[in-house]
C-alpha positions in Angstrom: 35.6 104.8 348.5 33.8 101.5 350.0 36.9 101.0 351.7 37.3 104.4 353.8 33.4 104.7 354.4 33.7 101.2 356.2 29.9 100.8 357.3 28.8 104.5 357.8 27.0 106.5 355.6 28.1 108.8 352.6 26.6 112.2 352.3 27.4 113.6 348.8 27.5 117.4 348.9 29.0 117.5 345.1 27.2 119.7 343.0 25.6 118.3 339.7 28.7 119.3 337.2 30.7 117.7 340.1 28.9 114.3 340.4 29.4 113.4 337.0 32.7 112.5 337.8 32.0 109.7 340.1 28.9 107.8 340.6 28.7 105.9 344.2 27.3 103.0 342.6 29.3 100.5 344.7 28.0 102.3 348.0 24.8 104.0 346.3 22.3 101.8 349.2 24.1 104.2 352.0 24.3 107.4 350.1 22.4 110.0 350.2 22.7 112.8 347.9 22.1 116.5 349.3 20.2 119.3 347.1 19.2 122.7 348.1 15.8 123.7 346.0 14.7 127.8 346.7 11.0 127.5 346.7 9.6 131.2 345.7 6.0 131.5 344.8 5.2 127.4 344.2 7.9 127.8 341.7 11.4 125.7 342.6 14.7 126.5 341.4 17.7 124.8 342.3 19.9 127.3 344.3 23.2 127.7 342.9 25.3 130.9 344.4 24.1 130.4 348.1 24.4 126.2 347.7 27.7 125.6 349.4 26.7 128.1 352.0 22.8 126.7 352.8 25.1 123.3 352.8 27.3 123.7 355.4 24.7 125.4 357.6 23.1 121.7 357.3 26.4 119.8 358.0 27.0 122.7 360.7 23.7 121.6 362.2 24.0 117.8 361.9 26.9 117.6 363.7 26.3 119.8 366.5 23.2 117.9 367.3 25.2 114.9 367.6 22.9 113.2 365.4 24.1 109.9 363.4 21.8 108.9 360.8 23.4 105.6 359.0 21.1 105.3 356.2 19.2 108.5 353.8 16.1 107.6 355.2 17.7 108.7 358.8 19.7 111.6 357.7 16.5 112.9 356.2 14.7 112.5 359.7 17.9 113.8 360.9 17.5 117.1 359.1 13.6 117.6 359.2 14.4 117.1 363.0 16.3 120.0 363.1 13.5 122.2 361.4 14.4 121.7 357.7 12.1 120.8 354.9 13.1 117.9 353.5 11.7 115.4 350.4 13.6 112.0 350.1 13.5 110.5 346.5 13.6 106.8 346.0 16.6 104.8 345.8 18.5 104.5 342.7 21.9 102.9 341.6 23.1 106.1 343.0 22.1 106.7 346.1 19.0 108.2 347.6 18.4 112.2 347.1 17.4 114.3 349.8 15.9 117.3 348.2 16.2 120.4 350.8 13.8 123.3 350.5 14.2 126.7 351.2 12.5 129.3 351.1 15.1 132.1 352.0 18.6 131.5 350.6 
């Protein structure tokens, strides 16, 4: 995986059962792992029939504003930029999650 991302940055899109498969730990400083929360009366919940669609609206949107972010920290900027709500998590060995929150799905 190093290899093919060269310097740029990996955005995981993987859902949890998914993840477990791999762990960017070799890349984890320029990962950023995506995760669509439905906020619905101060409760969260993490959104799982509407995920892959509420995630390619945000890759849709990324890449038609010609944004590119090269590290989380960026891509989250990228995406509060384009009217999301977005909370960054701190760095781990795996990355850095980007929580996204909804409150329509």
């Amino acid at each position: 995986m190093s290899e093919a991302l060269g310097d740029g940055l990996l955005v995981d899109l993987r859902s949890g059962t998914y993840a477990a498969f791999w762990r960017p730990e070799d890349v984890a400083a320029r990962t950023a792992t995506v995760r669509v929360l439905h906020e619905h009366n101060g409760q969260r919940k993490v959104v799982s029939h509407f995920n892959k669609a509420t995630k390619g609206r945000l890759v849709r949107a990324l890449l038609e504003s010609g944004a590119n972010p090269r590290t989380p920290t960026k891509l989250a900027h990228a995406f509060h930029d384009l009217g999301w709500t977005v909370e960054t998590g701190p760095a781990t060995k795996t990355g850095t999650q980007l929580d996204i929150i909804v409150s329509e799905i």
